[in-house]
RODO-2510 file (C-alpha; in nm, 4 decimals, decimal comma):
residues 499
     n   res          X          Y          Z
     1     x     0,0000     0,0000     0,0000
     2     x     0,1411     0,3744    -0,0735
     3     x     0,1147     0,6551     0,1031
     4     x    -0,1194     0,8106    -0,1134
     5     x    -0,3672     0,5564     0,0276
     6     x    -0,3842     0,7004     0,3763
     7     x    -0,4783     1,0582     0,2094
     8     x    -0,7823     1,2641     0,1007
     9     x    -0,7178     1,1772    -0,2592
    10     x    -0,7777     0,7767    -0,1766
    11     x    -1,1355     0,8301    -0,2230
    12     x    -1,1089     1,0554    -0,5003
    13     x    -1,0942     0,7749    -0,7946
    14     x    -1,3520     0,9724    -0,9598
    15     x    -1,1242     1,2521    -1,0426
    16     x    -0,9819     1,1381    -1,3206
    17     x    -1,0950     1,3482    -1,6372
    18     x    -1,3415     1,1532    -1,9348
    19     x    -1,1891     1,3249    -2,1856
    20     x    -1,3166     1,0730    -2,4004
    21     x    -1,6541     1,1072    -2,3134
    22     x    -1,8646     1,3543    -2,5192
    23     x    -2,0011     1,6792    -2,3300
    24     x    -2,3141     1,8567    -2,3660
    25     x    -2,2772     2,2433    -2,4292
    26     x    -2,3524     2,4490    -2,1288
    27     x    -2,4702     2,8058    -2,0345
    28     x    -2,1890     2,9919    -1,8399
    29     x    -2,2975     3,2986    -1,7222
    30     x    -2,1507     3,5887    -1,4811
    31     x    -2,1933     3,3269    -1,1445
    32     x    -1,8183     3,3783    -1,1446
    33     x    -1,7000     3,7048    -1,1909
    34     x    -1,6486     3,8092    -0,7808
    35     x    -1,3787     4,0786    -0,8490
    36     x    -1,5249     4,3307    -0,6675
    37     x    -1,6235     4,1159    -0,3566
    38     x    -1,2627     3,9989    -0,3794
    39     x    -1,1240     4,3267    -0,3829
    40     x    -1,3794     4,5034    -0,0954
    41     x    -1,2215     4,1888     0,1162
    42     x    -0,9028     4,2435     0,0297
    43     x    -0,9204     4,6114     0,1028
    44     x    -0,8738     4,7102     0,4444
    45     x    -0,8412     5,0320     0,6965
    46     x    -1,1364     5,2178     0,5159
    47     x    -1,0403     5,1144     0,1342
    48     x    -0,6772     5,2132     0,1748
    49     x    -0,4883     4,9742     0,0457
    50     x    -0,1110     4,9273     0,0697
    51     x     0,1718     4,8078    -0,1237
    52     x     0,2179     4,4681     0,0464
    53     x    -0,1909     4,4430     0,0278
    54     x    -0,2041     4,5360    -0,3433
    55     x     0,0798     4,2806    -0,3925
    56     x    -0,1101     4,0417    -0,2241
    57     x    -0,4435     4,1121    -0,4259
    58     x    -0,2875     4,0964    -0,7732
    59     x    -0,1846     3,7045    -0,6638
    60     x    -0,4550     3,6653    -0,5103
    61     x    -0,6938     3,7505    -0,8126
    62     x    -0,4223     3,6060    -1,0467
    63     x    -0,4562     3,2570    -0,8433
    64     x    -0,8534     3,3205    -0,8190
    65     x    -0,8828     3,3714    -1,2275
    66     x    -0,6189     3,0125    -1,3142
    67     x    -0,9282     2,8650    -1,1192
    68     x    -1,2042     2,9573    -1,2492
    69     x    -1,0181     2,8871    -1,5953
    70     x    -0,9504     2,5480    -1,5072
    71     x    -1,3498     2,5294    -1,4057
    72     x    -1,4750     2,7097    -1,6852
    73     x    -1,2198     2,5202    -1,9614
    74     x    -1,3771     2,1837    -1,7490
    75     x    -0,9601     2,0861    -1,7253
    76     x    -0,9482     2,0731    -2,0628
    77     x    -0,6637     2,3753    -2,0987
    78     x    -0,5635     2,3377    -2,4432
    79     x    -0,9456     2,4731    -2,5251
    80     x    -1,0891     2,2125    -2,7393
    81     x    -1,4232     2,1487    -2,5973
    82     x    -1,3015     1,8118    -2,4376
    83     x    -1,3225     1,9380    -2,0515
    84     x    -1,5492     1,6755    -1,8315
    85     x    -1,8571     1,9008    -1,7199
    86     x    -1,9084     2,1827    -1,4807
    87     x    -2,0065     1,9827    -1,1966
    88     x    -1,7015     1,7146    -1,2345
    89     x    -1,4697     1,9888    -1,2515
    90     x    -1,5495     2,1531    -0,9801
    91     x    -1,5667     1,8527    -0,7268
    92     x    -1,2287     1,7641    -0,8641
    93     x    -1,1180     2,1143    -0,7732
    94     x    -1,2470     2,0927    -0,4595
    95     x    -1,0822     1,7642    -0,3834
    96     x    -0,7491     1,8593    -0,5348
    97     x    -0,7366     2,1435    -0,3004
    98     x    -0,8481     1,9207     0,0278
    99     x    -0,5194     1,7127    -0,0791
   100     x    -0,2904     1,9565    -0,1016
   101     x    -0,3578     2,1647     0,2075
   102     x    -0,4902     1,8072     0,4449
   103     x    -0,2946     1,5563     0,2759
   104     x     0,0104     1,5119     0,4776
   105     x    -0,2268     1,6412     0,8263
   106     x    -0,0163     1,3219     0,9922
   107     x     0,0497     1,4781     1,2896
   108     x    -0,2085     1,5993     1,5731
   109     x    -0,0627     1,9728     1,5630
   110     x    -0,2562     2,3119     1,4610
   111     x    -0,2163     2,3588     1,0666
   112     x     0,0481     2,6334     1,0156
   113     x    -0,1187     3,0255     0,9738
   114     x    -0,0299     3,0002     0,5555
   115     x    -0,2163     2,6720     0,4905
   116     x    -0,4935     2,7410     0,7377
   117     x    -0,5352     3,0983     0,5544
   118     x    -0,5122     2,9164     0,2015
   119     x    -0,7656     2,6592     0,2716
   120     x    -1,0116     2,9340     0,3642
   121     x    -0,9854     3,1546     0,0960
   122     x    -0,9852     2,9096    -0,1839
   123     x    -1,2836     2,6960    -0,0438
   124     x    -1,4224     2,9923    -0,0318
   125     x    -1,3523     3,0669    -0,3634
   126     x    -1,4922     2,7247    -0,5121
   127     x    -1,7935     2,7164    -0,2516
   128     x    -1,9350     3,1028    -0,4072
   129     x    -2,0074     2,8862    -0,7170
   130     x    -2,3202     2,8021    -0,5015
   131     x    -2,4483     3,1460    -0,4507
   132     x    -2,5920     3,1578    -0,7886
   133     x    -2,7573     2,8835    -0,7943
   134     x    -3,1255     2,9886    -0,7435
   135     x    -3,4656     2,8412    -0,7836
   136     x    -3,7441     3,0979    -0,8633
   137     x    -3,6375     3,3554    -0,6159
   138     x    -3,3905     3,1893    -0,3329
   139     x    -3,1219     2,9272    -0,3224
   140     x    -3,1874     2,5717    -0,3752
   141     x    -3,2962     2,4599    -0,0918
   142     x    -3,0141     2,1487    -0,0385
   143     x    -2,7315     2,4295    -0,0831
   144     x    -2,9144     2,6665     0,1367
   145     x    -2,9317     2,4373     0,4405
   146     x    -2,6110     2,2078     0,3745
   147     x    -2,3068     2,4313     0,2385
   148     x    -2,3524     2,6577     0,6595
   149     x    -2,3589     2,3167     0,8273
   150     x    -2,0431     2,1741     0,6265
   151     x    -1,8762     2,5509     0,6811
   152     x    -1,9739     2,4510     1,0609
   153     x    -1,8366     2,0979     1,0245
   154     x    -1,5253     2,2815     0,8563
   155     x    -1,4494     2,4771     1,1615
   156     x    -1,4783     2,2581     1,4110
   157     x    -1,2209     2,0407     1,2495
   158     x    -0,9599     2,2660     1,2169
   159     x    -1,0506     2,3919     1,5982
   160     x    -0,9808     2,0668     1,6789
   161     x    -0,6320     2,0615     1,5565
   162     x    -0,5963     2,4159     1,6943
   163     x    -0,6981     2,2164     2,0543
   164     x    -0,3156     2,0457     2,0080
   165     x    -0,1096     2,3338     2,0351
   166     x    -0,0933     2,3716     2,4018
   167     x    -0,0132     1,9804     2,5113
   168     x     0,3054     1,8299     2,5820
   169     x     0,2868     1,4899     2,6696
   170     x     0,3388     1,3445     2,3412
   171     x     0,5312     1,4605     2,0549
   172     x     0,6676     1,3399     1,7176
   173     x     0,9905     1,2777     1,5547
   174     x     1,1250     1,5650     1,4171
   175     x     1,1374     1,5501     1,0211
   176     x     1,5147     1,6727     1,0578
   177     x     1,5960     1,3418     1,3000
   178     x     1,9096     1,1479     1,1551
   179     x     1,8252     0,8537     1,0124
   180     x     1,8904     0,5838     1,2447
   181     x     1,6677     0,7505     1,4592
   182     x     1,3892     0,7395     1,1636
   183     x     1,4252     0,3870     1,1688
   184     x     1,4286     0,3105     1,4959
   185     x     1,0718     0,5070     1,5755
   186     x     0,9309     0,3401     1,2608
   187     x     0,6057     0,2176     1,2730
   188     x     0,5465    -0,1635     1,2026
   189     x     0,2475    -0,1871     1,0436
   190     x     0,1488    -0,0756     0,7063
   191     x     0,1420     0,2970     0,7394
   192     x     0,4332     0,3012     0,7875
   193     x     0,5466     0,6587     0,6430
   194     x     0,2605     0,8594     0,9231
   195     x     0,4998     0,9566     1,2306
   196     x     0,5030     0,7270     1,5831
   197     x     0,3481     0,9192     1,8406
   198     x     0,5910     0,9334     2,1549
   199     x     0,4292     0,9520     2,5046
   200     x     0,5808     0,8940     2,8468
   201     x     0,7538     0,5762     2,9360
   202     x     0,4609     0,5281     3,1646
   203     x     0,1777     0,6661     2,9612
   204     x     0,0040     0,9849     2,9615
   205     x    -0,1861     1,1290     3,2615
   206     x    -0,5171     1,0426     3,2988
   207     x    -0,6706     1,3893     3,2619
   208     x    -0,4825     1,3975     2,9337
   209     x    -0,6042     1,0459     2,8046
   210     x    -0,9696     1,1306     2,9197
   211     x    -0,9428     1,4369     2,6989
   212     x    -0,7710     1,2562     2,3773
   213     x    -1,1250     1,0620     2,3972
   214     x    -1,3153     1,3704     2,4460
   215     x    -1,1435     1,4910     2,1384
   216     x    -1,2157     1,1600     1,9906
   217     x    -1,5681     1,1580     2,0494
   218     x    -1,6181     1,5305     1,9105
   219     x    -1,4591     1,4445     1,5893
   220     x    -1,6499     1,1188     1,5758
   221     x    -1,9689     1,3015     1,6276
   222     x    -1,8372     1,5484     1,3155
   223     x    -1,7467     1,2769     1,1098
   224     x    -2,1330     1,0860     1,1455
   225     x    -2,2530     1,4176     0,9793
   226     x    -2,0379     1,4354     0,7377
   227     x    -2,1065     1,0716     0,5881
   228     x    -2,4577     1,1301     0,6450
   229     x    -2,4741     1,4655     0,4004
   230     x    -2,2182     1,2367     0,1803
   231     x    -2,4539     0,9719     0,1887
   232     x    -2,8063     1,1501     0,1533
   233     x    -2,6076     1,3538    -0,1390
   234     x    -2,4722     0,9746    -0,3628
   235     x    -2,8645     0,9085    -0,2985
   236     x    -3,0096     1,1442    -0,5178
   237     x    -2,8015     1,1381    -0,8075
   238     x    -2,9371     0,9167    -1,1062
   239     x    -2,7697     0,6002    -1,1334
   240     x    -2,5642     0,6522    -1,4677
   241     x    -2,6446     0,4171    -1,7673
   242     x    -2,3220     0,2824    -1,8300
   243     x    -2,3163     0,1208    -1,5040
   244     x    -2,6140    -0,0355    -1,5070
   245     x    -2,4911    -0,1525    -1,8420
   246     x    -2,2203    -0,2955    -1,6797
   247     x    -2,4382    -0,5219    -1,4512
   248     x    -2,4533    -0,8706    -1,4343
   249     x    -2,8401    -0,9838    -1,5530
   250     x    -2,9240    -1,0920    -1,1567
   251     x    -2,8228    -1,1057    -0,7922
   252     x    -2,6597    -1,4182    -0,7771
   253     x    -2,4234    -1,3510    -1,0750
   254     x    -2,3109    -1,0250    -0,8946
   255     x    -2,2851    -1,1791    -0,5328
   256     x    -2,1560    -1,5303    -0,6331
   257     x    -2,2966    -1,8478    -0,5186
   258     x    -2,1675    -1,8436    -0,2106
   259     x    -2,2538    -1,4722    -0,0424
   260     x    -2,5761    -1,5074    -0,2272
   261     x    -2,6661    -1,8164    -0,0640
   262     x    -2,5682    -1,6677     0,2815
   263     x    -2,8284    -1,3865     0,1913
   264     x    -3,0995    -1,5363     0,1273
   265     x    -3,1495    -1,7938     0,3906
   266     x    -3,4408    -1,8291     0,5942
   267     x    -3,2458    -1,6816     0,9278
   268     x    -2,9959    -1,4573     0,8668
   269     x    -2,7678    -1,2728     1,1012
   270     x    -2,5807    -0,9784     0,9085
   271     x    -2,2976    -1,0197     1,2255
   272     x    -2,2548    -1,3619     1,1567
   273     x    -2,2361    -1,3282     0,7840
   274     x    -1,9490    -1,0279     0,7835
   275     x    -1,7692    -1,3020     1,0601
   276     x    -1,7659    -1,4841     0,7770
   277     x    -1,6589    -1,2974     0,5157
   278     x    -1,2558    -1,2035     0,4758
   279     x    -1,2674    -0,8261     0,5438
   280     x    -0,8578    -0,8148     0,6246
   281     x    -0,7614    -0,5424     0,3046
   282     x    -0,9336    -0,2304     0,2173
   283     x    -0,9482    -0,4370    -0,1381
   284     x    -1,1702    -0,6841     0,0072
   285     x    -1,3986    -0,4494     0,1620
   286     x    -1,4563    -0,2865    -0,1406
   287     x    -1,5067    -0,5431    -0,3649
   288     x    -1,7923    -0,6974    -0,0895
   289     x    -1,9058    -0,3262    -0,1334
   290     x    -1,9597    -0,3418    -0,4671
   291     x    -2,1235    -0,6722    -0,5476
   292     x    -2,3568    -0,5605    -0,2169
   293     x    -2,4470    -0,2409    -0,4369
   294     x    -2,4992    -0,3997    -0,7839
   295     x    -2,7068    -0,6811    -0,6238
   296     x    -2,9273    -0,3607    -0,4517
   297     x    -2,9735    -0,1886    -0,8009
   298     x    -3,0467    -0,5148    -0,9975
   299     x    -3,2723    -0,6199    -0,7393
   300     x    -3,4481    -0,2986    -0,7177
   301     x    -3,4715    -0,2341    -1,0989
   302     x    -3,6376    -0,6182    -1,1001
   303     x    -3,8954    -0,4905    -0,8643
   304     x    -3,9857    -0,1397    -1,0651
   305     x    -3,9612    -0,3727    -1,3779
   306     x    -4,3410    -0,2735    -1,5398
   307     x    -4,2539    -0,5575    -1,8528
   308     x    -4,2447    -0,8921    -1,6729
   309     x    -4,0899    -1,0686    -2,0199
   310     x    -3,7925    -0,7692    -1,9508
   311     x    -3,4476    -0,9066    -1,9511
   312     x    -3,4413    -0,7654    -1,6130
   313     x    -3,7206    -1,0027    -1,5070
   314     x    -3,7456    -1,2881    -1,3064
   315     x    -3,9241    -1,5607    -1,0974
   316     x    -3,8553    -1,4700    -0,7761
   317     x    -4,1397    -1,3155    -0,6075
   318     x    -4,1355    -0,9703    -0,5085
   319     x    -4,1983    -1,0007    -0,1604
   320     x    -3,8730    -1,2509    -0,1291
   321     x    -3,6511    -0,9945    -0,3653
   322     x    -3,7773    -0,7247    -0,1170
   323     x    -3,6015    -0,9061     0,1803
   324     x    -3,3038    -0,9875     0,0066
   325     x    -3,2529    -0,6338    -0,1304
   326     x    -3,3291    -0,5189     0,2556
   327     x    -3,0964    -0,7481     0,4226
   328     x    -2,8167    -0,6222     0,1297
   329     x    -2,9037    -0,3053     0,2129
   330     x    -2,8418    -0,3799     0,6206
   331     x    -2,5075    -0,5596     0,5284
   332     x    -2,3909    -0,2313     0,3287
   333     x    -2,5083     0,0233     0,6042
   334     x    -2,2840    -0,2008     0,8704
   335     x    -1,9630    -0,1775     0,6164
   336     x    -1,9901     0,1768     0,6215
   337     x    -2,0133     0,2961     0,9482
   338     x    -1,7500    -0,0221     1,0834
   339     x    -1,4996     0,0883     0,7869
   340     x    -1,5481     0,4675     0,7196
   341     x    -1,2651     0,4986     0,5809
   342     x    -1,2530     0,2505     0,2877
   343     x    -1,2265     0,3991    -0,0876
   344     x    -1,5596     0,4820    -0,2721
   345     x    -1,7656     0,1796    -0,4143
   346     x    -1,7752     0,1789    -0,7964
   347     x    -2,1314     0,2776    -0,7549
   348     x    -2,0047     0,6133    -0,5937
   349     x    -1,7384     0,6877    -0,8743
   350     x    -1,9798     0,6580    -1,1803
   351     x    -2,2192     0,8907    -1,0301
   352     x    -1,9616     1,1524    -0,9500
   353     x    -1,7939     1,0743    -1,2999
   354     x    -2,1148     1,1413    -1,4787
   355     x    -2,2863     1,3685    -1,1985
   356     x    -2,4078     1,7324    -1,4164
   357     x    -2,5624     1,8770    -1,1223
   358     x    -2,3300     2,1521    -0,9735
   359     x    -2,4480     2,1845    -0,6428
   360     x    -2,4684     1,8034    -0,5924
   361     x    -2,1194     1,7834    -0,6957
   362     x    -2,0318     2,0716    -0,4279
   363     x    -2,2168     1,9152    -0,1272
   364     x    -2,0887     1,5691    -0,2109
   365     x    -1,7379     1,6442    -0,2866
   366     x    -1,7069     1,9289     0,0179
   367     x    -1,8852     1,6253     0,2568
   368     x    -1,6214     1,3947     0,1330
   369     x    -1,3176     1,5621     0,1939
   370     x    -1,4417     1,6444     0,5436
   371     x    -1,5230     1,3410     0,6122
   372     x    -1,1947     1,2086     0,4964
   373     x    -1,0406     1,4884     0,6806
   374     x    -1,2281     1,3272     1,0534
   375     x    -1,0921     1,0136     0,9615
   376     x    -0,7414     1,1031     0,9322
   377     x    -0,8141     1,3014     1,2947
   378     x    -0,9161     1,0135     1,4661
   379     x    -0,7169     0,7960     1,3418
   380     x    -0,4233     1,0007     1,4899
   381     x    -0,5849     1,0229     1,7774
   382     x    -0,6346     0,6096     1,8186
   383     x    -0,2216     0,6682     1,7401
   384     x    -0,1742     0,8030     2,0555
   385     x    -0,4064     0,6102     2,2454
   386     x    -0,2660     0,3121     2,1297
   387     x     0,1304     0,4241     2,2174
   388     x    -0,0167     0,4976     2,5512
   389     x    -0,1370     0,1598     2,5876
   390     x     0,2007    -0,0116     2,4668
   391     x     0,3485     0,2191     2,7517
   392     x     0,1239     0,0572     2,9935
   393     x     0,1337    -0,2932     2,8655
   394     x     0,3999    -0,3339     2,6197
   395     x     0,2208    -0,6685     2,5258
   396     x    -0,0304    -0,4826     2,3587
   397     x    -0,1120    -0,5654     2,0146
   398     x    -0,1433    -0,3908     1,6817
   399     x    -0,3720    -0,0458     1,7201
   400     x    -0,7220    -0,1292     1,5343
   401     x    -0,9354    -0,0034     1,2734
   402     x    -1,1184     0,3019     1,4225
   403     x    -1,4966     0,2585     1,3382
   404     x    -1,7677     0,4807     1,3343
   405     x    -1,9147     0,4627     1,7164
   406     x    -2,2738     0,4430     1,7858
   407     x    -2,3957     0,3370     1,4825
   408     x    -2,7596     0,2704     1,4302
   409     x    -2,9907     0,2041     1,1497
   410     x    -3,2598     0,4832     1,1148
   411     x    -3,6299     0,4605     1,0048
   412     x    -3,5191     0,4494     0,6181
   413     x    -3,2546     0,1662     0,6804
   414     x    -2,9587     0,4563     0,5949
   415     x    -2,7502     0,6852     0,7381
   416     x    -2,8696     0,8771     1,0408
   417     x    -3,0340     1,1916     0,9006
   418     x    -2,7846     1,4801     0,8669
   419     x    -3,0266     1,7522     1,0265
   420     x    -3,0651     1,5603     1,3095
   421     x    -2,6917     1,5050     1,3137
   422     x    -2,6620     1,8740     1,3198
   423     x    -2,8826     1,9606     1,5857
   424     x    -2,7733     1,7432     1,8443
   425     x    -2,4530     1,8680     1,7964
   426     x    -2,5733     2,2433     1,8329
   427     x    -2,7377     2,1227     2,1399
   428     x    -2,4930     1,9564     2,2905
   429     x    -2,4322     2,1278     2,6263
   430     x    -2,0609     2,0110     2,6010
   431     x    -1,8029     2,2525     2,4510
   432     x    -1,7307     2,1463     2,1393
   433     x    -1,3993     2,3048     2,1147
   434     x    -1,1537     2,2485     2,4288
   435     x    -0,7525     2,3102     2,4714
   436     x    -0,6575     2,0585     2,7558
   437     x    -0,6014     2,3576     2,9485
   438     x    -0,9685     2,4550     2,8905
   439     x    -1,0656     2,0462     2,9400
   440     x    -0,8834     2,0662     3,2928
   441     x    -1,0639     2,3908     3,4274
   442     x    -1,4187     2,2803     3,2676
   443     x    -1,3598     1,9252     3,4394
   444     x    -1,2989     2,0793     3,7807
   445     x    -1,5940     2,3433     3,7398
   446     x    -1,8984     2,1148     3,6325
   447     x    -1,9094     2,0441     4,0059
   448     x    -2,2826     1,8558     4,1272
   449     x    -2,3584     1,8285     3,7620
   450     x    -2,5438     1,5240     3,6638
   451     x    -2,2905     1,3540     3,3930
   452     x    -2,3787     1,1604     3,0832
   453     x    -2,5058     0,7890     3,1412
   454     x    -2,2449     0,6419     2,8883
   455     x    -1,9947     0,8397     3,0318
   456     x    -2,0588     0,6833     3,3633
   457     x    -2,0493     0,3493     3,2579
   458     x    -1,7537     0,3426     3,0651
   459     x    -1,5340     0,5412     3,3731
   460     x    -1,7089     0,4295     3,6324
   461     x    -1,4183     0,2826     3,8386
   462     x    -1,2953     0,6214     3,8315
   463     x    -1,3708     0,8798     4,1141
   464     x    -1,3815     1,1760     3,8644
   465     x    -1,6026     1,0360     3,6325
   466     x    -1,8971     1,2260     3,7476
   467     x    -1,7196     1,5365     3,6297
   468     x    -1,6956     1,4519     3,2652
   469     x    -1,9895     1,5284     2,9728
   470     x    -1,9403     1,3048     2,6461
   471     x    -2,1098     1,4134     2,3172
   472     x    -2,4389     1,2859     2,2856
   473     x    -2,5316     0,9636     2,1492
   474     x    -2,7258     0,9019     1,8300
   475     x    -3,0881     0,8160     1,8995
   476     x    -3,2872     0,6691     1,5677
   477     x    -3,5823     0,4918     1,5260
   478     x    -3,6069     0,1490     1,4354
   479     x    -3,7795     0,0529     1,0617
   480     x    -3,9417    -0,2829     1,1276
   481     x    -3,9740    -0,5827     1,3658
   482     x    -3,6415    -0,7367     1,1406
   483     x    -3,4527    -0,4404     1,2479
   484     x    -3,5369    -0,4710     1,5456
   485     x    -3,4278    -0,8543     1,5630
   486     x    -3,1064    -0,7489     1,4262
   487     x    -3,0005    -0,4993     1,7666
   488     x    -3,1395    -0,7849     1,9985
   489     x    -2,8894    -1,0515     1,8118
   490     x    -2,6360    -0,7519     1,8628
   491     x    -2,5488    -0,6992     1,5494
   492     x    -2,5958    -0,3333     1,5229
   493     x    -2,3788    -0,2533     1,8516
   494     x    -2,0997    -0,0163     1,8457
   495     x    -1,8566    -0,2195     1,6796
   496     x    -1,5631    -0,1134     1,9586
   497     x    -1,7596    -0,3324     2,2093
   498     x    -1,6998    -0,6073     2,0380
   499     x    -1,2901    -0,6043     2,0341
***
């Protein structure tokens, strides 16, 4: 595996340019042209502007107009009309620039002032795109409600890397270390170019590992609406043509004998059936990913099928194909919330690839990266819990997947509904952003407060416990009795209680 597979741009297989795929014409009008916004921002101290500032605003604009060329061109820079589309172009653009400002974030420090500034004012830049997208008299509705709660998402990522500035109990190995010191501190399993965490040689502090999983939690809580907005987004662009082309003509062909056979028995047990299934390689996931989806969209098209002599028909009844497609459906959910971090399906990448809907391809590419961007944040802070550990019990073993915590299947059998996501993170009466300075004084002033119940339970050898406030818990409704079946066989428990 490379290093590239750890970054942003590991999900971005859908970036790469169809420039032999033909492209309808399309209307560009003055959406773009923001020179005089740019240059009231850039102009400061009542419009006076001065050298170093004007300086700064020719690049700026210079940089801002190569953009917007790129977009406008659809990558296509020699001009010939063989650019992907609008909407392609622009979540590639928006990608691109996620990898180069978050793609070597390996390190749980603040981002420097010049990347931090850059980030803002070119997702900025790409995200005014949706300004001008109107229907009748206001913004579309999805843009108008989702682009302020990624922006919020946004922020309280990089305030979460801000949170590291002011800790000292673990640190990294300095990029100038000689070389037998490199190879000494290198890590042993297979990311083995991201940095080795250094903590105490008898582990951090308590208040300090208490507030690494407060941290933890936070992001995780970031990260669920993220993939929900990701997810909601993937579900309401059209399934392209060429992909369904591309399907096998039913479920078993696409699942195999074996997994299909595992599906559709009379009892099944999604928990038992991953247990069975070899999930040891990002590779593996995905390809279980994939035959899930194309069984789900032949098995789905069979049931809308109005011709019953259609190639896509069959003589399995609909009320069994509804089951099977619903247990598929349960199987996928799981994958994605154990393994959020596995590439796209190949599902996802045709609908981005063929995607002409500009705001979809903002919202799902801005989710994405975000998401991604979580991820990589937790999974340096699972890093440091698991040196910690190895400081306490040097026995310890090799630090695990993180998985998405508290998952749960909503009412439509899918992600957790990002508005509801949203709010319980606005009403959380936890802080969501917290120095350890900050997490030491708020843990000593919450006095006779009542604290969380999961909080309690998972601390509650620990006299300060009743101090501590964890970010609130996802609370869903369940679809159907079969859901319900599935919690009480366990199966849709937090994954982490099960290693």
């Amino acid at each position: 595996m490379s290093p590239v597979d750890d970054r942003i741009v590991s999900t971005s297989q859908a970036s790469r340019p169809l420039l032999d795929q033909p492209i309808e014409r399309q209307q560009i009008g003055n959406a773009l042209n923001r020179n005089d916004i740019v240059k009231s921002r850039l102009a400061g101290n009542g419009g006076v502007v001065s050298p170093q500032s004007r300086e700064k605003q020719s690049s700026d604009m210079e940089m801002m107009k190569e953009r917007f060329a790129k977009l406008l061109l659809g990558e296509d820079m020699s001009g010939g009309g063989k650019g992907v589309s609008s909407a392609l172009a622009l979540s590639n653009a928006i990608t691109n620039l996620a990898a180069s400002v978050f793609g070597e974030q390996w390190r749980l420090e603040p981002m420097s002032a010049e990347r931090k500034a850059r980030w803002r004012r070119e997702i900025d830049w790409l995200l005014s795109v949706t300004d001008h997208i109107i229907m009748v008299t206001r913004r579309r509705n999805d843009l108008h409600m989702d682009i302020p709660a990624l922006r919020k998402l946004d922020a309280m990522l990089i305030d979460c890397l801000e949170n590291f500035k002011d800790q000292n109990e673990f640190s990294y190995l300095s990029k100038d270390a000689d070389e037998s010191q490199k190879i000494e501190n290198k890590r042993k399993d297979d990311k083995w170019w991201l940095p080795t965490p250094k903590v105490p040689q008898n582990g951090l502090s308590e208040v300090t590992r208490k507030w690494l999983q407060f941290q933890k939690d936070s992001v995780n809580q970031v990260l669920k609406a993220a993939m929900a907005i990701n997810a909601q987004i993937l579900s309401e662009m059209e399934i392209p043509e060429n992909y369904i082309e591309s399907l096998p003509k039913n479920g078993r062909a696409s699942l195999g004998d074996s997994i299909y056979k595992s599906i559709t028995v009379d009892y099944f047990d999604p928990d038992q059936f991953l247990l069975s299934m070899d999930l040891s390689s990002d590779h593996k996931i995905l390809d279980l990913k994939n035959r899930i989806e194309a069984s789900i969209v032949i098995w789905r098209r069979k049931m809308n099928a109005k011709d019953a002599k259609s190639a896509w028909g069959s003589a399995v009844s609909l009320e069994k194909r509804e089951v099977f497609e619903e247990r598929a459906e349960t199987i996928l959910l799981i994958l994605k919330q154990r393994f959020p971090g596995s590439p796209q399906s190949a599902l996802d990448i045709s609908k981005i690839q063929y995607n002409r809907d500009v705001g979809h391809a903002v919202l799902e590419s801005y989710s994405r990266i975000l998401e991604s961007l979580a991820f990589t944040v937790i999974s340096r802070i699972e890093d440091v819990l698991h040196a910690d550990s190895v400081a306490q019990n040097p026995s310890s073993g090799e630090p695990k997947r993180p998985h998405l915590r508290d998952s749960a299947v909503t009412a439509s059998g899918r992600f957790p509904n990002a508005r509801e996501e949203l709010e319980r993170l606005n009403s959380s009466k936890t802080p969501g952003s917290m120095t350890l300075l900050d997490f030491m004084g708020w843990n000593l002033d919450q006095g006779e407060n009542e604290a969380n119940k999961d909080t309690k339970e998972e601390f509650s050898n620990d006299a300060d416990a009743k101090h501590l406030s964890k970010p609130p818990n996802i609370v869903t409704n369940k679809r159907i009795s079969y859901i319900e079946k599935l919690e009480n066989l366990g199966g849709l428990r937090s994954p982490t209680a099960r290693h």
